[in-house]
C-alpha positions as CSV (number, residue, x, y, z in Angstrom):
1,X,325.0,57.6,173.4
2,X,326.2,57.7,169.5
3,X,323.3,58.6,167.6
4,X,324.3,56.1,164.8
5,X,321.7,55.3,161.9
6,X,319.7,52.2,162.5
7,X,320.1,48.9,160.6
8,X,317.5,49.6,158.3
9,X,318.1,53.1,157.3
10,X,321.8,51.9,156.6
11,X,319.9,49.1,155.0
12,X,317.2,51.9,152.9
13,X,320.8,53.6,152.1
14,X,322.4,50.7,150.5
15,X,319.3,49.8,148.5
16,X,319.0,53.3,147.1
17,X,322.7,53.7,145.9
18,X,322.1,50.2,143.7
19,X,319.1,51.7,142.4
20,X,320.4,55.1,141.5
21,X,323.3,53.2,139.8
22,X,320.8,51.5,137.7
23,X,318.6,54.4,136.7
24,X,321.4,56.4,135.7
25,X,322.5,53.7,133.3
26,X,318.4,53.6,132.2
27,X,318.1,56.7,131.4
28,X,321.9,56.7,129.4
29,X,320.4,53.8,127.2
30,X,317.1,54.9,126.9
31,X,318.1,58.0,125.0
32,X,320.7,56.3,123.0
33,X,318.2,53.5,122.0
34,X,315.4,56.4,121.0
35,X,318.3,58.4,119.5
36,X,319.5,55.0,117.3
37,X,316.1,53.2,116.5
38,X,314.8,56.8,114.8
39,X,318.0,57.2,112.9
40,X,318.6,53.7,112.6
41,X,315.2,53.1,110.9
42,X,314.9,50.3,113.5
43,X,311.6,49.2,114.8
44,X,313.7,46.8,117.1
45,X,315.3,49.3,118.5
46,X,312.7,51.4,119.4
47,X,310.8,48.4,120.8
48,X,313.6,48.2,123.3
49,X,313.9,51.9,124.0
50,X,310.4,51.2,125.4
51,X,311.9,47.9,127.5
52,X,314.2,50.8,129.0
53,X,311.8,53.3,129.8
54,X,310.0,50.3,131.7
55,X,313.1,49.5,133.8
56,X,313.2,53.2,134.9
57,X,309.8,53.4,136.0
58,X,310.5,50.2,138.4
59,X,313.3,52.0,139.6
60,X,311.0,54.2,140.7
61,X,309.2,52.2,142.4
62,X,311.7,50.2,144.2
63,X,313.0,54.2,145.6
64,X,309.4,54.2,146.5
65,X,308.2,51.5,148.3
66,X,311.9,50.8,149.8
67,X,311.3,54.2,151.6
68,X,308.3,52.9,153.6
69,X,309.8,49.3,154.0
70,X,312.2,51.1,156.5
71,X,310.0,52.4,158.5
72,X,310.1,50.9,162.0
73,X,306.9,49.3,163.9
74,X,304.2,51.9,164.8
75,X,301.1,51.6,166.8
76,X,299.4,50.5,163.1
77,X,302.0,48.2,162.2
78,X,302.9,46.5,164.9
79,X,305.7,44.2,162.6
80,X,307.2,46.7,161.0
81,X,306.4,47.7,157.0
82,X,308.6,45.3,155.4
83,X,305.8,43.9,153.5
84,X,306.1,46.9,151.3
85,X,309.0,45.6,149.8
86,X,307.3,42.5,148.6
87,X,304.1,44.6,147.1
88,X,307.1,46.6,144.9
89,X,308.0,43.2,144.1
90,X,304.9,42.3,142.9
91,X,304.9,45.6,141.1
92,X,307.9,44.9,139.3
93,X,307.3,41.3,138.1
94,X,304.2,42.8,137.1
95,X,306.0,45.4,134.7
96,X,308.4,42.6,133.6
97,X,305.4,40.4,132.7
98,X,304.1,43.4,130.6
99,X,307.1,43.6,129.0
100,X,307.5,40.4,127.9
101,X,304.3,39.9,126.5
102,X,304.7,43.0,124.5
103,X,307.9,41.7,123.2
104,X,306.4,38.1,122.4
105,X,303.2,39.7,121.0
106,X,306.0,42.4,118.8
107,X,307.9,39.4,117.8
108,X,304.4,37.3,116.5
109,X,303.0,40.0,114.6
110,X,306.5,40.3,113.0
111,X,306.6,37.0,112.2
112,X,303.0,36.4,110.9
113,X,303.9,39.2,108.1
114,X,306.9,37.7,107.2
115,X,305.1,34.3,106.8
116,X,302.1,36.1,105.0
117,X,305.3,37.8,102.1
118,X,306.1,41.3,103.5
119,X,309.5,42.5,103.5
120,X,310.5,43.6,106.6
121,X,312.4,46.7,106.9
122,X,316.8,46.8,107.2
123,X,317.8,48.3,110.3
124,X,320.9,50.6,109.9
125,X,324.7,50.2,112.1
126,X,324.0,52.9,114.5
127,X,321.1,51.0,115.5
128,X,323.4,47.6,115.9
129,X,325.8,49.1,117.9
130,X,323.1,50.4,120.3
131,X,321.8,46.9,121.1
132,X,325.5,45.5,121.2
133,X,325.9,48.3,123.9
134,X,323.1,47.7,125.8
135,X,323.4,43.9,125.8
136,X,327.2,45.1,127.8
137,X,325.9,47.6,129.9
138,X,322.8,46.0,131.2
139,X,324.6,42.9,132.0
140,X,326.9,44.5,134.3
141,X,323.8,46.5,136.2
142,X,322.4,42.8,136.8
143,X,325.6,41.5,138.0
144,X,326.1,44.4,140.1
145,X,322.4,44.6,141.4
146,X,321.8,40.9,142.0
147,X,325.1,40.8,143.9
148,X,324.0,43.7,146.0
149,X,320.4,42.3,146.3
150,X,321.3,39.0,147.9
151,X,323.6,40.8,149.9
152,X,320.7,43.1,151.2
153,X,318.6,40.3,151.4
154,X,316.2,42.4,149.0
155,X,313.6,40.9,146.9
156,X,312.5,43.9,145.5
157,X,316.6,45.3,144.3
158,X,317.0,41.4,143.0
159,X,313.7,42.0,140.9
160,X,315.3,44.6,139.6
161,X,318.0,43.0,138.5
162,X,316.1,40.5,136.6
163,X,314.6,43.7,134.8
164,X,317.9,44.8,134.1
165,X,318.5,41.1,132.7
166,X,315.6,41.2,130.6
167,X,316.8,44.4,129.1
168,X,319.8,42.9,128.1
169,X,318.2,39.7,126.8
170,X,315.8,41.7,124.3
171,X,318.9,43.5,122.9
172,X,320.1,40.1,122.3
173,X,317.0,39.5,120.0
174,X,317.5,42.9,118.8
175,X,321.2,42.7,118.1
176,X,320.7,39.5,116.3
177,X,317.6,40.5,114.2
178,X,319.9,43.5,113.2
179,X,322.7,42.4,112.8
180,X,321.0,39.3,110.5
181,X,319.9,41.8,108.2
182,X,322.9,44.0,108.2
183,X,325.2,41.1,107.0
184,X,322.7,38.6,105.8
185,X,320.3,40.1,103.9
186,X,316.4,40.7,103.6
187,X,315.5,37.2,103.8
188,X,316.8,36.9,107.3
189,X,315.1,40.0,108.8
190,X,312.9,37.3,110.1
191,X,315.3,36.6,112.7
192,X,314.6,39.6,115.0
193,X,310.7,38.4,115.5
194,X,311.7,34.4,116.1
195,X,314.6,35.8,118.3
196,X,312.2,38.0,120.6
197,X,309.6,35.2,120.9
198,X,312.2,33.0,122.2
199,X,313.5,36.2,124.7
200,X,310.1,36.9,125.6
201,X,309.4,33.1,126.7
202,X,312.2,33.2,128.8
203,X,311.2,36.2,130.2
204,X,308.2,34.7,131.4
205,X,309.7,32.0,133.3
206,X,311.6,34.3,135.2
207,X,308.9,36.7,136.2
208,X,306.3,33.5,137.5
209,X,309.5,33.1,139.9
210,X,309.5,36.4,140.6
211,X,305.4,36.6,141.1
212,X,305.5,33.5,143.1
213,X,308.1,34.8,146.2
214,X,306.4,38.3,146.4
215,X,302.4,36.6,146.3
216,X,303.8,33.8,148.7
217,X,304.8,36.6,151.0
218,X,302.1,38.4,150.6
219,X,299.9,35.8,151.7
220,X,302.2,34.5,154.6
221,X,303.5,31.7,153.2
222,X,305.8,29.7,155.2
223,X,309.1,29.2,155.1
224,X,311.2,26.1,153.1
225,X,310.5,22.7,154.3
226,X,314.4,23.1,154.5
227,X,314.7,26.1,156.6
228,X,312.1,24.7,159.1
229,X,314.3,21.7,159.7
230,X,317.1,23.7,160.9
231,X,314.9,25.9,163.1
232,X,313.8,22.3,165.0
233,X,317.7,21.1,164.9
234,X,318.5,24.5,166.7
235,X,316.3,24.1,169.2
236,X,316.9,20.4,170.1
237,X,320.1,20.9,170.3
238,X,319.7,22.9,173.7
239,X,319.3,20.7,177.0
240,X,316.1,20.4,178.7
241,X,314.6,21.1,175.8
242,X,312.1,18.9,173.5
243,X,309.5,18.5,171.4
244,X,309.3,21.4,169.2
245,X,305.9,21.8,167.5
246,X,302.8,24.0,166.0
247,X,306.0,25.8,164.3
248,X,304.8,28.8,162.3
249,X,307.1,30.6,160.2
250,X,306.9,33.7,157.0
251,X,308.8,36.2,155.7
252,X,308.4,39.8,156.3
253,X,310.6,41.9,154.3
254,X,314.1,41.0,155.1
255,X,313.3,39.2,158.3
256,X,311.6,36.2,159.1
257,X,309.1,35.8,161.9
258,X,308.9,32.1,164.1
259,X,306.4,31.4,165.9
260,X,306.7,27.5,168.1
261,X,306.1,26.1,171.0
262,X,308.5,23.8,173.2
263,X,308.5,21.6,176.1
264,X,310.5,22.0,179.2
265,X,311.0,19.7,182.4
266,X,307.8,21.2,184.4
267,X,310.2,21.1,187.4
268,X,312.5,23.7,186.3
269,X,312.7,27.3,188.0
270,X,310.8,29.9,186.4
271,X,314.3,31.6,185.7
272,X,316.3,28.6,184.9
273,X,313.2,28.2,181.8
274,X,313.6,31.8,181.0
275,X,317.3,31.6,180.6
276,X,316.3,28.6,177.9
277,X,314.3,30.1,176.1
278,X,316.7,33.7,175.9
279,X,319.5,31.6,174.8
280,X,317.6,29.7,172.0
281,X,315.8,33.0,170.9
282,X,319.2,34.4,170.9
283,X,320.5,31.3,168.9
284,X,317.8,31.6,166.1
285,X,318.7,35.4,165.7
286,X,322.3,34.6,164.9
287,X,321.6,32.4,162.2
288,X,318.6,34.2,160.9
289,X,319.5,38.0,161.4
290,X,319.0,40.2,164.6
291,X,315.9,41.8,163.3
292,X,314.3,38.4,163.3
293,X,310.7,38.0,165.4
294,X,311.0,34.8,167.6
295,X,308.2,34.0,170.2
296,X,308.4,30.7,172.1
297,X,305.7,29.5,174.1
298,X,306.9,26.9,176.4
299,X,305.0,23.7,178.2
300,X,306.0,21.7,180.5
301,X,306.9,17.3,179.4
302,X,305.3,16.5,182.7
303,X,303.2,17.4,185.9
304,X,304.1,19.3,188.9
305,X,303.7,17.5,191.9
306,X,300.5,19.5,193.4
307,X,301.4,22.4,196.2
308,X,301.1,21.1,199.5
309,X,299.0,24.4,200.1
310,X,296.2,23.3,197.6
């Protein structure tokens, strides 16, 4: 027998390369932004030099906690560790939060001198041209993560494409704070702040998303009213088969796990209701991945006629 590499270690593989990708591009940008917000004289800049350094450290942490994820079942975890994803999930949205609080909070104190009559300071070209490359660069690594992370079926790698999103959205408010007082003048250094409260809003929006998935699975929530529908129609569409109920379904990782019951003529063989129940199990796997947990508990729609021996 081949000893190929299991699903999820070509699965742990996959998510690693996208990651690696990503932090190499971090830790490109993070020295340039350092390098052009010192000798830029930008505050900006160095603001999102620190967004940067953020997105590296969840890197991190997705190579982390991906690592465990893949581990298969053991006698302590008798479903597998794919919950670990989610908590790196958590972890990430977490960071992102952070982050756009800070650049919110940056962005208000900013503004609040401007309003108050200080001058805030010019930022120089170099330091433009950092957040014009950024904005490019970090748009491609969410294109090219998110892509990947749906394709994985990873929560955790399309977190952190959202991070690399963010990124690219702060050097938006950067780019246009700079760039507003490059060309416009003093006057409209004010832009940078109002620009990164607006970034930092949005931010937030997407990171309650983000919180919400990883805490709902987490805590077991079930699956779409949507997705639960489907599970029913697939089982009602096999003969002899009715009445699907007490359905129970969550996320674990990149699998799901079903949990329902089903009734069955009481009559039929005890192979013939094995077979069933094989074939829908089997069913439900091909539309919801082979890793998927089904159990089926199966009752009968009506009496047996009592034994003649009782």
């Amino acid at each position: 027998m081949s000893d190929l590499p299991s699903r999820d270690k070509i699965r742990q593989r996959q998510i690693y390369k996208v990651t690696l990708v990503g932090s190499v591009g971090n830790v490109a940008l993070l020295a340039f932004k350092f390098a052009a917000g010192i000798l830029g004289h930008s505050a900006a800049m160095i603001a999102d030099a620190v967004h940067s350094l953020s997105d590296f450290i969840t890197d991190i942490v997705v190579l982390a906690f991906v690592s465990i994820s893949a581990k298969p079942q053991d006698a302590s975890h008798d479903y597998g560790h794919g919950k670990y994803e989610a908590i790196a999930t958590l972890f990430i949205g977490l960071a992102l939060l952070a982050a756009a609080i800070s650049i919110m909070t940056s962005g208000a104190l900013k503004l609040a001198a401007w309003i108050g009559g200080e001058q805030l300071p010019a930022p120089g070209m170099l330091a433009l041209w950092a957040a014009l490359a950024s904005i490019v660069v970090k748009e491609l690594l969410y294109r090219y993560t998110v892509r990947r992370g749906r394709e994985l079926d990873s929560q955790a790698v399309v977190a952190n494409a959202w991070h690399h999103r963010s990124d690219a959205l702060s050097s938006i408010g950067a780019a246009i704070g700079i760039g507003g007082a490059i060309l416009l003048g003093h006057r409209w250094t004010v832009l940078d702040p109002v620009a990164s409260i607006v970034v930092g809003a949005m931010l937030v929006k997407v990171t309650v998303d983000l919180l919400k998935g990883s805490i709902g699975e987490l805590t077991d929530h079930s699956l779409s009213g949507e997705v639960e529908q489907e599970i029913e129609n697939i089982i009602c569409a096999f003969p002899d088969v009715s009445e699907p109920h007490n359905l129970r379904t969550r996320r674990i990782g990149n699998r799901i796990a079903i949990e329902v019951h089903v009734r069955m003529d009481g009559n039929l063989p005890l192979w013939k209701a094995h077979e069933h129940a094989s074939a829908i199990e089997q069913k439900l796997r091909e539309r919801f991945g082979e890793e998927a947990l089904v159990t089926l508990h199966m009752e009968p729609t009506k009496q047996r006629e009592p034994s003649k021996f009782a």
